[in-house]
C-alpha positions in Angstrom: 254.9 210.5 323.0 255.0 213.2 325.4 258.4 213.8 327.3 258.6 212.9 331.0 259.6 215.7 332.9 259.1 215.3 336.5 260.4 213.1 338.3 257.8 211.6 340.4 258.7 210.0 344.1 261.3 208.0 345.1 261.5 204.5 346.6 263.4 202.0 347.9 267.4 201.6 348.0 268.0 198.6 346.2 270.4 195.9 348.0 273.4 194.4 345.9 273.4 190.5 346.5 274.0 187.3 345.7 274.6 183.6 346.7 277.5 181.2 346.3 277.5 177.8 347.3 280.6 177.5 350.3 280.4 173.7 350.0 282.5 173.5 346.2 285.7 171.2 346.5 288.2 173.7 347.8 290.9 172.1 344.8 288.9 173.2 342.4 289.9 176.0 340.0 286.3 176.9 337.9 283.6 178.8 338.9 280.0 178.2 337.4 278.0 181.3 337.7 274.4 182.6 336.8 273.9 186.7 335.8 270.3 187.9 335.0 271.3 189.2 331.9 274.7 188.6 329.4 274.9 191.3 326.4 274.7 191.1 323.3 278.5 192.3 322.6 281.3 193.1 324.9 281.8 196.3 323.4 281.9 198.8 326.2 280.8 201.0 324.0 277.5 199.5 322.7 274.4 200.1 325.0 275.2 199.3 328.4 277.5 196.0 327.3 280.4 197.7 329.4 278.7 196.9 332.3 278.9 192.8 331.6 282.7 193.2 330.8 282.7 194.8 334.5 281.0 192.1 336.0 282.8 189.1 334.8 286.2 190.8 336.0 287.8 191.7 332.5 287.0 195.6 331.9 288.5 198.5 334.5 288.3 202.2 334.2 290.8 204.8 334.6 289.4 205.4 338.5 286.6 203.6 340.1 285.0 203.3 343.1 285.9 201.6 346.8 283.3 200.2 348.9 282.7 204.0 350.6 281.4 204.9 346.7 284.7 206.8 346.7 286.5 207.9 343.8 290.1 206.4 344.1 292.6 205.5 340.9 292.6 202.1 338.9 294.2 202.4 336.1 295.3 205.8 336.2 297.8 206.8 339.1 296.3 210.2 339.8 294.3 212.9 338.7 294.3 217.0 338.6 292.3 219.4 338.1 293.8 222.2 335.3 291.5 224.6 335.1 287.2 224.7 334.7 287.5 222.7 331.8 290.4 221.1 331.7 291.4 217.5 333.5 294.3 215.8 333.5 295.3 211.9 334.2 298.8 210.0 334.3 298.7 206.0 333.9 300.2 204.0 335.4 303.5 202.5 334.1 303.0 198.3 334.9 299.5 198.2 332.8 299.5 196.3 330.6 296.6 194.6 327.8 296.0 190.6 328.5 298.2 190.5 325.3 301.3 192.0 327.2 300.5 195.3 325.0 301.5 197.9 327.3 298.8 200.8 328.3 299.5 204.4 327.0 298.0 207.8 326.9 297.2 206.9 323.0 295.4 203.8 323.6 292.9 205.7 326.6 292.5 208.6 324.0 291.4 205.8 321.5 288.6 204.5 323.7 287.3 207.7 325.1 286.8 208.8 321.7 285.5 205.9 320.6 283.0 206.0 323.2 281.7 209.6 322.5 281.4 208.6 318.4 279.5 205.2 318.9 277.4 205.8 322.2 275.0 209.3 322.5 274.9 208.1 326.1 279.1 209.9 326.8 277.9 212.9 326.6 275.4 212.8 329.6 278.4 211.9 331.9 280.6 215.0 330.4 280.8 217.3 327.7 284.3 216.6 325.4 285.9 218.9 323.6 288.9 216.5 322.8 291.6 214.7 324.4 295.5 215.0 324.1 297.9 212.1 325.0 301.3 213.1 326.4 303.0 209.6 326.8 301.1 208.7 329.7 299.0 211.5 330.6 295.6 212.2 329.3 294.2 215.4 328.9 290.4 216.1 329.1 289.6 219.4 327.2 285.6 219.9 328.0 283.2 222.4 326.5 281.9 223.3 330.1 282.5 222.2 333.8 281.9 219.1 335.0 282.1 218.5 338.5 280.6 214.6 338.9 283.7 213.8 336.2 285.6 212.0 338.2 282.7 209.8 338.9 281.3 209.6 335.9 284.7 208.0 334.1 284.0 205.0 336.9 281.4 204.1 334.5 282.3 201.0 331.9 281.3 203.1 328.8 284.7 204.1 329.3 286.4 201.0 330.1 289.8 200.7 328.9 290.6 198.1 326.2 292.8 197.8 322.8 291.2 199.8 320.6 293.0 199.0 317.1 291.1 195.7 317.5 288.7 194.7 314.9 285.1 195.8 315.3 284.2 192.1 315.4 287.2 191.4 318.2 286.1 193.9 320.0 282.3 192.9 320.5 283.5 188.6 321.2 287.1 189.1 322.4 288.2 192.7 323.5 291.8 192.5 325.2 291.4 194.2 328.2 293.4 194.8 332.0 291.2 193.1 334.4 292.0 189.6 336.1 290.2 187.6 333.7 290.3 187.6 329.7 287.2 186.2 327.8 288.0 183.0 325.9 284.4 182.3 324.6 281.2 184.4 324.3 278.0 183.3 323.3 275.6 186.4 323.0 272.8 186.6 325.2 274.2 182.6 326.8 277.3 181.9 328.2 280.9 184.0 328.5 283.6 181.6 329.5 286.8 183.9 331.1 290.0 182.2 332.6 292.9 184.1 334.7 294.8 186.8 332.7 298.8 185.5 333.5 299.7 189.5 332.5 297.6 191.3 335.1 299.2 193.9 336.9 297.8 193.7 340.6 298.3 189.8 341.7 297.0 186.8 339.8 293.3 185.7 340.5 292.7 182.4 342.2 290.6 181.0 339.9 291.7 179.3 336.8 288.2 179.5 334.7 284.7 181.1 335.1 281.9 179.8 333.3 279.0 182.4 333.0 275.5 181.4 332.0 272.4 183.7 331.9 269.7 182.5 334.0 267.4 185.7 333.4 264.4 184.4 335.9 265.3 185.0 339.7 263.5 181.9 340.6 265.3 179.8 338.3 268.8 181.0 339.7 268.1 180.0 343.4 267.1 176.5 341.5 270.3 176.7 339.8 272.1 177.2 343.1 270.1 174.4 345.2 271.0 172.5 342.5 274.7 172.9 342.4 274.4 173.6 338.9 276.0 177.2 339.7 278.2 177.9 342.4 277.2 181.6 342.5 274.3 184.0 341.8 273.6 187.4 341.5 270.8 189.0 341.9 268.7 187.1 344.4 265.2 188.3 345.1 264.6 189.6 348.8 262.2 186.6 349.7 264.4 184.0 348.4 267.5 185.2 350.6 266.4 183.0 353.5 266.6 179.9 351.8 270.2 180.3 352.0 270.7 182.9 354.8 271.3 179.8 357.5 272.5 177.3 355.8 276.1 176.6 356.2 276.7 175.4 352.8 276.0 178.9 351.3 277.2 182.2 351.9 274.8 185.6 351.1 276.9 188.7 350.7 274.5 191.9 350.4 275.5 195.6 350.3 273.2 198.8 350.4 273.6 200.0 346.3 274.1 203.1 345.1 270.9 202.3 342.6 267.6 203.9 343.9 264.0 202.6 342.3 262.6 205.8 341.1 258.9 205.9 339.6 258.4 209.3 337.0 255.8 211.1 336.1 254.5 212.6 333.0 253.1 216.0 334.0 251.9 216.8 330.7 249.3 214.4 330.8 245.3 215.2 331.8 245.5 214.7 335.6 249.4 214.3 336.2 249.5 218.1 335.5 247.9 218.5 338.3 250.3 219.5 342.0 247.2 218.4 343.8 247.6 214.8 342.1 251.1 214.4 342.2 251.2 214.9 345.6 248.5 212.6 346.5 250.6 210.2 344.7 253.5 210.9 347.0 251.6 210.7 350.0 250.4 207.3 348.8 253.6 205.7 348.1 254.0 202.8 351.2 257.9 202.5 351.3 258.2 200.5 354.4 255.7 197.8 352.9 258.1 197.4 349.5 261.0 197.7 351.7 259.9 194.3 354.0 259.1 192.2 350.7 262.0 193.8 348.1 265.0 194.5 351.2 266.8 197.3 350.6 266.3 200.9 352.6 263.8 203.6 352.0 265.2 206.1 349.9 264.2 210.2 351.5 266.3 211.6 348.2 267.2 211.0 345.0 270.8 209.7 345.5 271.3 206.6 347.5 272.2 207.1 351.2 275.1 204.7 351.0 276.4 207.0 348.3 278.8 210.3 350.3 276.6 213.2 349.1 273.0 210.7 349.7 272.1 211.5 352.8 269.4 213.8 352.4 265.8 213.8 353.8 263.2 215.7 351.5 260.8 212.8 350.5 257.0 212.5 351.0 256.3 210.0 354.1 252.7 207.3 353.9 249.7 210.0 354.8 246.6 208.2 353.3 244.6 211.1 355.1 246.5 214.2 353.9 246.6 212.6 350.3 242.5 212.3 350.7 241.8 215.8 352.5 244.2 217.1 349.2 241.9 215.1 346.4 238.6 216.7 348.4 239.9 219.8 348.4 240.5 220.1 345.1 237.3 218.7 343.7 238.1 214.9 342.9 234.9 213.3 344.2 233.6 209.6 343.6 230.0 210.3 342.7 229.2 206.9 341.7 230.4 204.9 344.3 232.5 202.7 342.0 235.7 203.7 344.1 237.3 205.8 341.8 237.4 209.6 341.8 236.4 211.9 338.8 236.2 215.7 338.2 234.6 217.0 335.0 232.9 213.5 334.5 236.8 212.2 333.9 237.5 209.2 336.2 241.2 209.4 337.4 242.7 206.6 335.2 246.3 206.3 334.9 248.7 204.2 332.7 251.7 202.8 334.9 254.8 201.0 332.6 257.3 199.5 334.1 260.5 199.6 332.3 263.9 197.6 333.4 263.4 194.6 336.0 267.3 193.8 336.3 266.7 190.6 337.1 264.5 190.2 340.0 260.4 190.8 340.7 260.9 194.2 342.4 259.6 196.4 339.8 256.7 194.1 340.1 256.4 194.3 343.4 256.6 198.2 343.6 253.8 198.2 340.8 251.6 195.8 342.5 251.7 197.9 345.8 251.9 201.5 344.0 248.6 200.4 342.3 246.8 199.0 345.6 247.9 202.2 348.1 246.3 204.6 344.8 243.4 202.7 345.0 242.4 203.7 348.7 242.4 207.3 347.8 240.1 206.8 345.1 242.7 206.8 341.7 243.2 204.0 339.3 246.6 202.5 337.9 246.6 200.5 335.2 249.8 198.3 335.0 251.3 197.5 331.4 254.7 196.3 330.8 256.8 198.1 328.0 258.8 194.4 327.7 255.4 192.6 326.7 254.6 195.3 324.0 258.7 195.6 322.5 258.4 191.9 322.8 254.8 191.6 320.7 255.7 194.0 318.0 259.1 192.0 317.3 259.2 189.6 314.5 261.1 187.6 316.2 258.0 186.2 318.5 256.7 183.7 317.5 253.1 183.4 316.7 252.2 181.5 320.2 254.2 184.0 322.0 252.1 187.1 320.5 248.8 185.7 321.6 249.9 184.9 325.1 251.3 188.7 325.0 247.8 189.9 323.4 246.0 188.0 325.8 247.9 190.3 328.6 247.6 193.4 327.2 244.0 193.1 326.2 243.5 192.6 329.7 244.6 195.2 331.0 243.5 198.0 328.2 239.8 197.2 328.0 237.3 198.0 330.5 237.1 195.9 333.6 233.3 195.2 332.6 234.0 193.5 329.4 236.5 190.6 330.0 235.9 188.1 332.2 237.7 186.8 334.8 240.0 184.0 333.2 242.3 185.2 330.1 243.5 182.8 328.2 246.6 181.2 328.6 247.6 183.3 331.2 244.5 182.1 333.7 242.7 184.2 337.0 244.7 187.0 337.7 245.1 191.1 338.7 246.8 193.6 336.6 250.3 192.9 338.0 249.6 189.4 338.2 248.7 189.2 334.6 252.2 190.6 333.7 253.8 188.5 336.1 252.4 185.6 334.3 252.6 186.4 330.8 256.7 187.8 331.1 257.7 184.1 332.5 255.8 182.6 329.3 257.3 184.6 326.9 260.7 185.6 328.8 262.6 183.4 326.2 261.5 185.5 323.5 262.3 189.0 325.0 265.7 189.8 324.3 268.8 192.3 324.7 267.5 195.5 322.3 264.2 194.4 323.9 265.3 195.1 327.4 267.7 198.6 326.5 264.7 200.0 324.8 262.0 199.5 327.3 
């Protein structure tokens, strides 16, 4: 596979939110909640796991973030600056594990190295050298300046938990600082979490949280409606009004820091081309996407809700220039099928969408990426990396594969060969055809499924 290299235009700002039902008898101490997706482990070190352990309220960081996207301390007190290289943190002195086991400068050492040993992801973040613990200071000794540090140790690779745990305690039951501890975890189901009594900042006011994945966005807002959950995250756009006047719910929504970014190989036949990337660009719709997925349109790569985001340097919806550029440059529809060609080479390309975490968007961006190409004459064909991680598992079953082979034949042979209906997946576009086969085989498609695409 050739490497991407260029990152290709950028989209929408994603928008944080969820649902919880306001109507709950107020004397009640457990919460009932759907996430998109539960881990495989609770090891912050394995994949992206941390991030779970983060949302259910039981993994913290040495600094994190405040609602400004902020640096500010958590578990350490403070932080300095030694030198170019060097970085230097001081506990504080009331942490303690959920088993009373009180913090130190050895334990943090422990899980930052463990970190960089078991997860090639570390070193993206910053480049270690080694760490020293002085009672409770931490050292950070790095092999070259890093100035996003501070930031980066907000991320839940390098939560903070006991470390001389068992490798099999630490993936079910890490002990932790957060408010909550886990009690039960089912991998991929349900994480079941009541109030840690040892916490050091106040004691939460819930007694239990019961955690189910509910990985279809459709089926949460059911779930909600329902009453089977009292909260949601992850609610698509459209689906927000449901709940948006009705007194028995309340929608809390925040501008992320996440932006939906779309790359492009340009060491491919046409991608190599400026002339095409740039048509691309000027093709791009953002205020469409924006009106069915929420959100803001993104003019930079970092979020603008993020301190350093707010910069404009993005390509704005020019059909024309995009046109004038493909003319220029040679890309002529001879035949009148509505797709451009130099050299006798139609302009094809292969679109895969990757991560959906939890809601249609990335469908939604494909669906109108490949319509806007169309009017200047290119073609985008829409796979799904999911439905081909999914069909080369031995895990799918049988039934599962031909619904999944039934997609991807689809949308791999030429237009003038298949008909209309596919098999078990029924009248459908490209995107469509995805849509459809992902919600028959979504049981099938799990965690290493998901990391991978």
């Amino acid at each position: 596979m050739k490497k991407i290299k260029l990152l290709l235009c950028l989209f929408m700002l994603t928008t944080l939110c969820g649902c919880s039902n306001s109507n709950k008898n107020a004397s009640s101490k457990t919460l009932n909640a759907a996430m998109f997706w539960i881990s495989t482990s609770l090891d912050p070190t394995n994949n992206y796991d941390g991030w779970v352990l983060s949302r259910i309220g039981v993994g913290e960081t040495l600094l994190k973030l405040n609602e400004k996207y902020e640096v500010e301390p958590c578990l350490a007190k403070s932080y300095e600056q030694i030198d170019d290289t060097t970085w230097k943190l001081t506990l504080k002195d009331s942490i303690t594990f959920s088993n009373g086991k009180k913090v130190t400068g050895e334990n943090v050492k422990a899980c930052l190295e463990r970190a960089f040993e078991k997860n090639t992801r570390a070193i993206d973040y910053f480049d270690l050298n080694h760490v020293e613990a002085k009672g409770q200071d931490i050292y950070l000794y790095l092999n070259k300046p890093s100035g996003a540090i501070l930031n980066n140790l907000c991320e839940p690779l390098f939560t903070i938990y006991d470390a001389s745990q068992s490798e099999e305690d630490i993936a079910h039951h890490p002990l932790c600082t957060g408010p909550f501890v886990v009690d039960d975890f089912v991998s991929e189901k349900t994480i079941d979490t009541s109030k840690n009594k040892k916490y050091y900042d106040g004691k939460a006011k819930l007694d239990h949280v019961h955690f189910s994945q509910v990985a279809d966005s459709d089926a949460r807002v059911l779930a909600l409606q329902s009453g089977e959950v009292d909260l949601a995250n992850t609610i698509d756009y459209s689906s927000l009004k449901l709940f948006r006047n009705n007194k028995d719910y309340q929608v809390l929504e925040v501008l992320g820091p996440r932006t939906n970014v779309i790359y492009m190989n340009n060491e491919t036949t046409f991608l190599s081309d400026l002339t095409i990337r740039k048509a691309l660009s000027y093709s791009v719709n953002r205020k469409s996407i924006v009106k069915l997925i929420g959100g803001k349109e993104a003019t930079g790569l970092y979020s603008s809700a993020l301190p350093y985001g707010d910069v404009s340097n993005g390509y704005s919806l020019n059909l024309k220039e995009a046109n004038r550029l493909l003319d220029e440059a040679g890309y002529v529809d001879t035949n009148n099928d509505g797709i451009r060609e130099k050299d006798g080479q139609e302009i094809i390309l292969n679109y895969y969408e990757s991560a959906d975490h939890g809601s249609a968007d990335a469908n939604i961006i494909a669906q109108s990426m490949q319509s806007e190409a169309k009017k200047i004459g290119i073609k985008i064909c829409y796979y799904s990396l999911l439905l081909f991680y999914a069909f080369n598992s031995p895990k799918t079953p049988k039934s599962a594969k031909l619904t999944i082979a039934g997609a991807l034949g689809y949308l791999i042979l030429p237009i003038d060969l298949i008909p209309d209906f596919i098999p078990v997946v029924g009248f459908a576009d490209d995107a469509a055809v995805i849509i459809s086969a992902l919600y028959r085989v979504v049981s099938h498609i799990d965690g290493p499924m998901k990391l991978k695409a």
